[in-house]
TORLUMPA-274344 format. One line per 5 residues: their letters; for each residue z, y, x of C-alpha. Coordinates in nm, 4 decimals, decimal comma. Each point is the difference from the previous one (the first is absolute). Layout:
<nutors>
a> Z:Y:X | ... $
</nutors>
This chain:
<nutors>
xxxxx> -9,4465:-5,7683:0,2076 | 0,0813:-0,0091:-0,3986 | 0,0538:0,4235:0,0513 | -0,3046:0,0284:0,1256 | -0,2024:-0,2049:-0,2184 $
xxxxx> 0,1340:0,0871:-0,3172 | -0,0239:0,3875:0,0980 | -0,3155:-0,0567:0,1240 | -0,1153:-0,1526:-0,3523 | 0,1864:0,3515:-0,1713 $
xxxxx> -0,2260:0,1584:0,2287 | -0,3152:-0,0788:-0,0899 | 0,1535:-0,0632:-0,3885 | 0,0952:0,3791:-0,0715 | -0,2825:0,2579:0,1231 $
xxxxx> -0,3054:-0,2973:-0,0630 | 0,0421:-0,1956:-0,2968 | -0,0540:0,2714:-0,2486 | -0,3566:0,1281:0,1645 | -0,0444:-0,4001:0,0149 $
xxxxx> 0,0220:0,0092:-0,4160 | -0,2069:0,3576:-0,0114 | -0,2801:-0,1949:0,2087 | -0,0193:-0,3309:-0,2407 | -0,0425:0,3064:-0,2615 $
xxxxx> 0,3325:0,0676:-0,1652 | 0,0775:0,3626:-0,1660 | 0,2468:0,1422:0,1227 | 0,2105:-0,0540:-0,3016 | -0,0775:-0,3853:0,0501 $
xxxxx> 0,1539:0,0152:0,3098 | 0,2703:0,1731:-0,0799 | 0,1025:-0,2703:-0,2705 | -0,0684:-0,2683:0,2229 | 0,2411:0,1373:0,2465 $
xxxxx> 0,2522:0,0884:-0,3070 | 0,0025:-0,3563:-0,0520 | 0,0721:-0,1124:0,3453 | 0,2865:0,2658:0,0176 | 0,1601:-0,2129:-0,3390 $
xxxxx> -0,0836:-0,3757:0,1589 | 0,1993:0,1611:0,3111 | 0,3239:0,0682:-0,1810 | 0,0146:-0,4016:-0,1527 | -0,1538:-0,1883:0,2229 $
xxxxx> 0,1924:0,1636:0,3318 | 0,3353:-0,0588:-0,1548 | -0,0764:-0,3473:-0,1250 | -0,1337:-0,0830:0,3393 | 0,3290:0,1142:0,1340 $
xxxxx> 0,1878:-0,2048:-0,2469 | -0,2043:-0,3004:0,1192 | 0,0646:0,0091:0,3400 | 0,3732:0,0522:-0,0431 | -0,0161:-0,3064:-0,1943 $
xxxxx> -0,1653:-0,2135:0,2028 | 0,1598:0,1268:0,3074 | -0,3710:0,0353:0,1012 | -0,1159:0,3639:0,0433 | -0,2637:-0,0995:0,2869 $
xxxxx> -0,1451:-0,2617:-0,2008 | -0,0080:0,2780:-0,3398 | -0,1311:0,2548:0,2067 | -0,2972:-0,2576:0,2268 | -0,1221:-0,0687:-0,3689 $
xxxxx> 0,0110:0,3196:-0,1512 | -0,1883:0,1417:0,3194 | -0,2635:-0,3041:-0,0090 | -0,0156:0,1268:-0,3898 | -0,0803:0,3221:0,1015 $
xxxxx> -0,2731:-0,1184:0,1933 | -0,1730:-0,1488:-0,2368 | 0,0102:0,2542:-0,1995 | -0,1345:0,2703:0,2553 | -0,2898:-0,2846:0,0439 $
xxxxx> -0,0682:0,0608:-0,4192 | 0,0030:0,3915:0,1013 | -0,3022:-0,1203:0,2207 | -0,1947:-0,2225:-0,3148 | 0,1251:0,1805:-0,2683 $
xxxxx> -0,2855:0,2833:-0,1559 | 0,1557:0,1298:-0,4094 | 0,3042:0,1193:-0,1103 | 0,1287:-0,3032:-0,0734 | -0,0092:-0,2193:0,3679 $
xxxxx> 0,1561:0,3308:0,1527 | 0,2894:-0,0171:-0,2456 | 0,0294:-0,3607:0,0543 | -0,0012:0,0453:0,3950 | 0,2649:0,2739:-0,0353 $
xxxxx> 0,2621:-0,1114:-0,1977 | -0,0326:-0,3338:0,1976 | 0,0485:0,2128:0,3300 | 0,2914:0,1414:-0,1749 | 0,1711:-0,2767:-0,0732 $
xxxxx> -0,0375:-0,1951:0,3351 | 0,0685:0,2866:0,1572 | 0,2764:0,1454:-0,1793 | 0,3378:-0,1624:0,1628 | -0,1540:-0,0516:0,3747 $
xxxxx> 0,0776:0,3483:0,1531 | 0,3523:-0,0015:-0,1371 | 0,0698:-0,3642:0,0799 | -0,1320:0,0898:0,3347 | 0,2388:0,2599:0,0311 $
xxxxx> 0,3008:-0,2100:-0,1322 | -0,0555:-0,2667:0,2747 | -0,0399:0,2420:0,2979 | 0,3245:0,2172:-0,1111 | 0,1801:-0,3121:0,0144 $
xxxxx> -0,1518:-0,0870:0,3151 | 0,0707:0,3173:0,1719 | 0,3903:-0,0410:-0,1194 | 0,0313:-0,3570:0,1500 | -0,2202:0,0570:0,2948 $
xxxxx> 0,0475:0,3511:0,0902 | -0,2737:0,1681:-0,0078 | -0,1617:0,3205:-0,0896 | -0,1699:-0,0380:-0,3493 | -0,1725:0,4017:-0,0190 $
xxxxx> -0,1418:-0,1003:0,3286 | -0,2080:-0,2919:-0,1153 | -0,0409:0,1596:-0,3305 | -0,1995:0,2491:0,1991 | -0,2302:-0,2639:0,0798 $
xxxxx> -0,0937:-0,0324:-0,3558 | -0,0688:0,3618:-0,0486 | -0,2395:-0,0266:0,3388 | -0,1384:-0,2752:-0,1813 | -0,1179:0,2134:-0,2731 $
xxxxx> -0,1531:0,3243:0,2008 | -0,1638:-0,2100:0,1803 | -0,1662:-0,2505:-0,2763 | -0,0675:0,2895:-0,1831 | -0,2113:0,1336:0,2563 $
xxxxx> -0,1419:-0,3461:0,1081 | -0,1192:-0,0317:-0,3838 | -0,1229:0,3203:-0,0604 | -0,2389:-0,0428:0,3117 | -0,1095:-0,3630:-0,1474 $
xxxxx> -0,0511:0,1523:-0,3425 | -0,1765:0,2756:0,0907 | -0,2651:-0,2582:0,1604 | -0,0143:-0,2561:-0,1853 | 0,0847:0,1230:-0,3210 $
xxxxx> 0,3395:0,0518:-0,2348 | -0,0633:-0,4309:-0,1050 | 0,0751:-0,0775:0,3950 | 0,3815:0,1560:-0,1295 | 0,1147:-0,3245:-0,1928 $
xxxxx> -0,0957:-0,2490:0,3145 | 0,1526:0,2544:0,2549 | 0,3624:-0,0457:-0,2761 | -0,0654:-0,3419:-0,0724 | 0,0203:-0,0568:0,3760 $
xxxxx> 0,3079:0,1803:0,0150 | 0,1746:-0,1613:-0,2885 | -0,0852:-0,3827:0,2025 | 0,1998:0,1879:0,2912 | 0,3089:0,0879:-0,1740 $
xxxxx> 0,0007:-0,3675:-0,1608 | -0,0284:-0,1533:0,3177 | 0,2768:0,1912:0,1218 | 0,2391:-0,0338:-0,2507 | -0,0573:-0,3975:0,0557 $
xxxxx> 0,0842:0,1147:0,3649 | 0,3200:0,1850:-0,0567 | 0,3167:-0,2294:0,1292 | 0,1146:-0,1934:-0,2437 | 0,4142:0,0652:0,0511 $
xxxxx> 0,2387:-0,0648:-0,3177 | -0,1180:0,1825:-0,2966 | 0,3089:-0,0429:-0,2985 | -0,1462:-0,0545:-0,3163 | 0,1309:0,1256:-0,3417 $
xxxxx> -0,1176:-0,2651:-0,2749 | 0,2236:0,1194:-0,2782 | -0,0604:0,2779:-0,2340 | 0,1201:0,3580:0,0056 | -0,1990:0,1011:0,3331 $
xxxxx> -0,1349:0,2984:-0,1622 | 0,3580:0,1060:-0,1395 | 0,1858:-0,0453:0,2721 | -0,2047:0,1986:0,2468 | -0,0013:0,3244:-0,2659 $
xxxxx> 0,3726:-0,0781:0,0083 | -0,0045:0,1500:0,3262 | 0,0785:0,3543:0,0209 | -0,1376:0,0271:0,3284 | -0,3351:-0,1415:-0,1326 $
xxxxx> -0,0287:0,1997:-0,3006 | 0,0893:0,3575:0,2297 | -0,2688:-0,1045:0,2320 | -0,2452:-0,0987:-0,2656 | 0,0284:0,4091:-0,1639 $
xxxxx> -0,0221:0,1612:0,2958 | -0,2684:-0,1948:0,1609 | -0,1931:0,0003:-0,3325 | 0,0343:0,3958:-0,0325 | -0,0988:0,0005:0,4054 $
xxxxx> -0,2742:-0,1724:0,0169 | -0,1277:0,0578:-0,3458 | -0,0303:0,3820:0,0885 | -0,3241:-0,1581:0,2240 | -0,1364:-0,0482:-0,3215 $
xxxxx> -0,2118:0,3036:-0,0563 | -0,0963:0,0262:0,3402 | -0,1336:-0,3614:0,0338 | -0,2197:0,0770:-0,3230 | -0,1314:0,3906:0,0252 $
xxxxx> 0,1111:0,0765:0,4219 | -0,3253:-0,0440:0,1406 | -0,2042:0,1325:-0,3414 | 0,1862:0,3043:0,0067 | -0,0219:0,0637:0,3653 $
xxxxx> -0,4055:-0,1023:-0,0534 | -0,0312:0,3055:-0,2906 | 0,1819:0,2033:0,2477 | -0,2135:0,0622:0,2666 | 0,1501:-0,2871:0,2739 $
xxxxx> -0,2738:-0,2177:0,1385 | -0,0198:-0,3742:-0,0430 | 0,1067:-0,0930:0,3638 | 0,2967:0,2774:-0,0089 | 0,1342:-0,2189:-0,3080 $
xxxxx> -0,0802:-0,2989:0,1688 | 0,2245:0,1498:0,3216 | 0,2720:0,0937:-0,2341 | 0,0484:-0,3333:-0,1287 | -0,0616:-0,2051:0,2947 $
xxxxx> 0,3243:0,2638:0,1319 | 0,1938:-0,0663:-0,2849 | -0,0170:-0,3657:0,1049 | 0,0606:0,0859:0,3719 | 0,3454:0,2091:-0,0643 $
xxxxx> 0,0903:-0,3511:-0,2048 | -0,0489:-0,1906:0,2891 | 0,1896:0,2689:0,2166 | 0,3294:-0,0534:-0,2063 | -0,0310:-0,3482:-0,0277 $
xxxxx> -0,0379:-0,0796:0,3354 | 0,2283:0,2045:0,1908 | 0,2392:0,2188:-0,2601 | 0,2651:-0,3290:-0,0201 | 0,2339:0,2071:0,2183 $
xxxxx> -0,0320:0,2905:-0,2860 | 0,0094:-0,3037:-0,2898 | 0,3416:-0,0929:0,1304 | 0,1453:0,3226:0,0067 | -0,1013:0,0950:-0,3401 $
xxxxx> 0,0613:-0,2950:-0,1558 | -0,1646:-0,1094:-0,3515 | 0,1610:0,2813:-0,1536 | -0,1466:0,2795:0,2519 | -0,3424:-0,1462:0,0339 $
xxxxx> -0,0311:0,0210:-0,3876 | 0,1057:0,3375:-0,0045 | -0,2631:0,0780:0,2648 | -0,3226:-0,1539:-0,1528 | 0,1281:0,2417:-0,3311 $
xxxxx> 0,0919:0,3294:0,2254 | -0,3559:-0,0876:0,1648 | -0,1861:-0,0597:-0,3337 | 0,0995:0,3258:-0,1363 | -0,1636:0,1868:0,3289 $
xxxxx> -0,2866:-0,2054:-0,0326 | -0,0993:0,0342:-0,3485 | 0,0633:0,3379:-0,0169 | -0,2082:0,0487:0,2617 | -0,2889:-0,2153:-0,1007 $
xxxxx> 0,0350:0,2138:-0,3538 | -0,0189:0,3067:0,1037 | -0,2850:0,0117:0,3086 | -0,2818:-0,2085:0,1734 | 0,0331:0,1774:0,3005 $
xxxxx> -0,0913:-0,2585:0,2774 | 0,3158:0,0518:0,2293 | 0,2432:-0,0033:-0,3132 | -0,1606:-0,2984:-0,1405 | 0,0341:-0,2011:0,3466 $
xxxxx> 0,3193:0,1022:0,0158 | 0,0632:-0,1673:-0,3691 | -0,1633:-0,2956:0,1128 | 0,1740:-0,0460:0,2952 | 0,3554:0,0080:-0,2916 $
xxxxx> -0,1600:-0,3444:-0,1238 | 0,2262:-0,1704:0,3090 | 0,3389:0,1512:-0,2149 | -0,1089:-0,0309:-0,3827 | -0,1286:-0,3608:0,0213 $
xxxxx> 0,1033:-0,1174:0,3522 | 0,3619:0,1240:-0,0256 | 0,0052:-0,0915:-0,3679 | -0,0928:-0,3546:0,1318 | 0,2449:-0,0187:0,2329 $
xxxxx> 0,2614:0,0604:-0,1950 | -0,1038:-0,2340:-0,2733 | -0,0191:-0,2982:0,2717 | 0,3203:0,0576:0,1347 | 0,1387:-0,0175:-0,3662 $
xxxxx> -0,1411:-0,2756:-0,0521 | 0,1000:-0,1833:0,3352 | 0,3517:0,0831:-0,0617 | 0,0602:-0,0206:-0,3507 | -0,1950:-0,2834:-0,1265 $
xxxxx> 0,0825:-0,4145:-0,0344 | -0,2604:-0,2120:0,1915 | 0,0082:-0,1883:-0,3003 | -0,1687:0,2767:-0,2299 | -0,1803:0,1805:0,3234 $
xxxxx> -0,3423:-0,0542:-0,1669 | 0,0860:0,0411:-0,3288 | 0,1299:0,3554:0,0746 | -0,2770:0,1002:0,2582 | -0,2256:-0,0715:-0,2752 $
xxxxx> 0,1789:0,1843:-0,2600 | 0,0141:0,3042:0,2215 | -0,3778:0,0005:0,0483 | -0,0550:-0,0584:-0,3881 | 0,2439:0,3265:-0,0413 $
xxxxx> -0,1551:0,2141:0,2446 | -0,3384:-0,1059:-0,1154 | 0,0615:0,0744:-0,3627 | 0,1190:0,3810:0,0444 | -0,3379:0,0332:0,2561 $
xxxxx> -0,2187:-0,1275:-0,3074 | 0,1145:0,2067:-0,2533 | 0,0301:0,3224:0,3066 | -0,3738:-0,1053:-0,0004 | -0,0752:0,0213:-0,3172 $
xxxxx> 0,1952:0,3010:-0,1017 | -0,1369:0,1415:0,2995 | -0,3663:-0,0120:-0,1260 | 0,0574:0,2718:-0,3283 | 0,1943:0,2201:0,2260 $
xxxxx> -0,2271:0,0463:0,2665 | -0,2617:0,0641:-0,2288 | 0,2549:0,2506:-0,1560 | 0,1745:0,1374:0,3221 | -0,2035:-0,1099:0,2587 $
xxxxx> 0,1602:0,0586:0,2837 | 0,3175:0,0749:-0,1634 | 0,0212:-0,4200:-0,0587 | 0,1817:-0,0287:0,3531 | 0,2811:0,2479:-0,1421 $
xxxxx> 0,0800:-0,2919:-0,2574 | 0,0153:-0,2348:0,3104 | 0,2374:0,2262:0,1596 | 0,2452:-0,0487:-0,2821 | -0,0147:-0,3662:0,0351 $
xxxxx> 0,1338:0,0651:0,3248 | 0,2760:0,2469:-0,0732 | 0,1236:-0,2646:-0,2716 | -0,0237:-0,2378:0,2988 | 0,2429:0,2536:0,1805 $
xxxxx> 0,2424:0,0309:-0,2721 | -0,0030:-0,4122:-0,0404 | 0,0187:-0,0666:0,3868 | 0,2543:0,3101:0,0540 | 0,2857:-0,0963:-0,2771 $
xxxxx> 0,3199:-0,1586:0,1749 | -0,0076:-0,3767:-0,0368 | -0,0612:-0,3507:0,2000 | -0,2800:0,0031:0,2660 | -0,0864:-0,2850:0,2062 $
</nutors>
């Protein structure tokens, strides 16, 4: 229920709340530093959040009040008109929202350890979630207008706070003291997980920003790129929901390895043509460079993390990863206009760094 409702929420969040902004009658610029802005409330707030809940030995209590936060500030999205009410709306979004997907993850890896059960398969939940709330809102927007977006979020938002509340409550150790943030970059397993996820995941960077404008210049019609994302989200589910037999023979180490092999091919591709059948085959590589990437950062941090700093860490990770996509973004944005195309080769490096950092002999959970 919390997958699905938080997922949902990113769902409607990523492809609709800029054209929400454009509609109120925001430059594009505006927009762009209103989302800038999020991006830097993301990497405090999430980690503080984290901090909290370790704390407090409370992470579904920090996470139902950061969600209900989030709410209300997807209900400003809907009353807000200037600059200024969007801005507001955002960076409160941001900050409510920063720590509850990684405190969500926290408490379900522990779960599936004690319980024994298969965390990529309800993960894959989350990322059904999203397809099909992106859909659902796009149909609602296109009807009754790019406002009917923040109601549509702000419903989903009340959903993931109202399942957070209905998580089990179990025994959640608390770390009170200082040193939280120390002791979890102490961790060599942390900080080896943190560079190669970062480099992994950040190498989405470019394609998140300029994919679907450079495949729009190109020639490819508005429902092919629709298709090619909506597949990118379907291979996702794929691994997630039945590759646990290939997870456990691969191990952290081998997944990690994967997602950068399989982020080389795909960027390289996605540089060099827009040839339908080579870009669906790219797509379909999304299930290895982020789901295999995820994967193996979960089973890291199942295995190599206290309880006692779980949410600290999650939140850390997210702040890390986060951090190399925002400045991938923005790098991203003189390149393009540079390189065009050419952009993705830059993302391909990220990933053969990845490869060298995942490859080199040393502990893997």
């Amino acid at each position: 229920m919390l997958f699905i409702a938080q997922f949902a929420a990113v769902g409607v969040m990523m492809p609709f709340v800029p054209p929400l902004m454009a509609a109120a009658g925001l430059t594009a610029s505006e927009v762009g530093a209103i989302l800038s802005a999020g991006a830097a409330m993301r990497l405090v707030a999430g980690p503080l959040g984290g901090r909290l809940a370790d704390a407090l030995g409370a992470p579904r209590s920090v996470m139902a009040v950061g969600a209900a936060v989030a709410g209300l500030a997807a209900c400003l999205y809907g009353l807000a008109t200037g600059w200024h009410g969007l801005l507001a709306a955002n960076l409160l979004l941001a900050a409510g929202f920063a720590a509850v997907v990684p405190l969500g993850d926290a408490l379900a890896l522990r779960a599936a350890r004690d319980e024994g059960w298969d965390y990529g398969r309800v993960r894959a939940l989350g990322s059904v979630a999203f397809i099909v709330m992106a859909g659902a809102a796009g149909w609602v927007a296109d009807r009754a207008g790019a406002g009917s977006i923040a109601w549509i979020l702000a419903g989903c938002f009340a959903a993931a706070a109202i399942a957070a509340l209905a998580l089990p409550r179990g025994t959640v150790p608390s770390r009170r003291g200082g040193g939280a943030f120390r002791a979890v970059l102490a961790l060599p397993e942390f900080r080896r997980i943190l560079l190669v996820a970062a480099l992994i995941q950040g190498s989405h960077a470019a394609y998140y920003a300029f994919g679907s404008i450079h495949w729009e210049r190109a020639g490819v019609s508005p429902v092919a790129i629709g298709m090619l994302w909506a597949w990118s989200v379907v291979a996702e589910v794929a691994l997630f929901a039945w590759g646990r037999g290939v997870a456990d023979r691969l191990g952290a180490r081998g997944l990690a390895c994967l997602a950068a092999g399989a982020g080389l091919l795909r960027w390289g591709i996605t540089a060099e043509t827009v040839a339908l059948p080579a870009l669906i085959l790219a797509q379909g590589l999304h299930g290895a460079t982020f789901g295999a990437m995820h994967l193996a950062t979960m089973r890291v941090m199942q295995g190599s993390i206290p309880p006692a700093v779980a949410g600290t860490a999650q939140t850390m990770l997210s702040a890390g990863i986060g951090a190399v996509m925002m400045v991938g973004t923005l790098l991203s944005g003189p390149v393009y206009a540079a390189f065009g195309p050419g952009v993705f080769w830059g993302m391909a490096g990220m990933c053969g760094l990845g490869l060298l950092a995942a490859w080199r002999p040393a502990r893997w959970m």
